[in-house]
N, C-alpha and C positions, 0 to 999 in steps of 0.2 A: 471158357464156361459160357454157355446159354444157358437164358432160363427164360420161358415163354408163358403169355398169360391169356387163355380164352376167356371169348365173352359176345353176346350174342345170342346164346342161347334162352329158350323159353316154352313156354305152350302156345301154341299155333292149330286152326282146324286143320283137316287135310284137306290139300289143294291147295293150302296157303306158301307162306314163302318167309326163310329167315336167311342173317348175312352170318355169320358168322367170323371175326375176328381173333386173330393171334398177333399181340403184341410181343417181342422180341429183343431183348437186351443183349450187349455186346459188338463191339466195334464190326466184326466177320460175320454177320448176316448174309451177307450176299454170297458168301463162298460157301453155305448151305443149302443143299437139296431138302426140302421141306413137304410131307406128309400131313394127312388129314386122316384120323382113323376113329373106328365108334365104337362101344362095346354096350351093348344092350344086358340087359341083366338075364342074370344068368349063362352068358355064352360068351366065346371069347371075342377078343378085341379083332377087328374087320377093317382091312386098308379100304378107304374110302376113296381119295386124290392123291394123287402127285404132283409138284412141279420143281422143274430143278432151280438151279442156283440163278441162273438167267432168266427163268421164264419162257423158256422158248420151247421146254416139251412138258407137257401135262400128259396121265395117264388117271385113268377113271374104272373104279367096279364097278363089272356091267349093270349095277342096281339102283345105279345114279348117273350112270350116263345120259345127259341128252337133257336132266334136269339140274345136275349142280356141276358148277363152276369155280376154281381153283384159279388163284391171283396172288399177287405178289407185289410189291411198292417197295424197292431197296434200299432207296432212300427215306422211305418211313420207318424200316425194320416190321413190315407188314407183311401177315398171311391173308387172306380172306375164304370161306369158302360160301360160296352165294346158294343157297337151296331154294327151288321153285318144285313146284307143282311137289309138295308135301306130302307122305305118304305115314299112315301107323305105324307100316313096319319101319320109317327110319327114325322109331324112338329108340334112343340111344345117348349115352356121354360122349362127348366126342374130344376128340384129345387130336390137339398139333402136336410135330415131333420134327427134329432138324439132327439130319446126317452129315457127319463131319467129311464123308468118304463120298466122289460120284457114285448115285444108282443108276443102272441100267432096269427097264423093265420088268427084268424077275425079282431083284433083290429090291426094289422099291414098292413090292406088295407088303412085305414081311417086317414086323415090327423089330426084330431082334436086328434092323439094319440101321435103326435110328438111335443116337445117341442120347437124347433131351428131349424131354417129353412134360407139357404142361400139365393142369391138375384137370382138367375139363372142365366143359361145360355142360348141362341135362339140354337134350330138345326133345318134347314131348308132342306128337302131333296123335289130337283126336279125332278120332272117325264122326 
């Protein structure tokens, strides 16, 4: 059993920048492919980042590409995801999530791939 805890989250202008943090319990953290996804109100939940169990492959929605950053600490039992240059449209709760199973590419878009999933955090960025 995982169970994970964001935080991080807040209000920010846009253009600004937040870290976002996922704390992580359980001895097998590291043998977890870990997700970063948002769900804005009203619409569904949106894969945001990937990175796997190692850290050695991240993948990104082209709508955050190029601005946020997906990280990992396995020895901390840490997610991070770093967001700069802050946009409205990425107000949303954002929820970590950790699969027991390897994703490849396709299946590590899709939520129905991740088994644990924390409670979220709000980021609110104003225009």
């Amino acid at each position: 059993q995982v169970q994970l805890v964001e935080s991080g989250g807040g209000l920010v202008q846009a253009g600004g920048s937040l870290r976002l943090s996922c704390a992580t319990s359980g001895r097998t953290f590291s043998s977890y492919d870990m997700g970063w996804f948002r769900q804005a109100s009203g619409k569904e939940r949106e894969f945001v980042a990937f990175i796997s169990w190692s850290g050695g492959t991240t993948y990104y929605a082209d709508s955050v590409k190029g601005r946020f950053t997906i990280s990992r600490d396995n020895a901390e039992n840490m997610v991070y995801l770093q967001m700069n240059s802050l946009k409205p449209e990425d107000t949303a709760v954002y929820y970590c999530a950790a699969a027991r199973l390897r994703l490849v590419y396709g299946t590590s878009h899709s939520p129905r791939e991740y088994d644990y999933w924390g409670q979220g955090t709000q980021v609110t960025v104003s225009s």
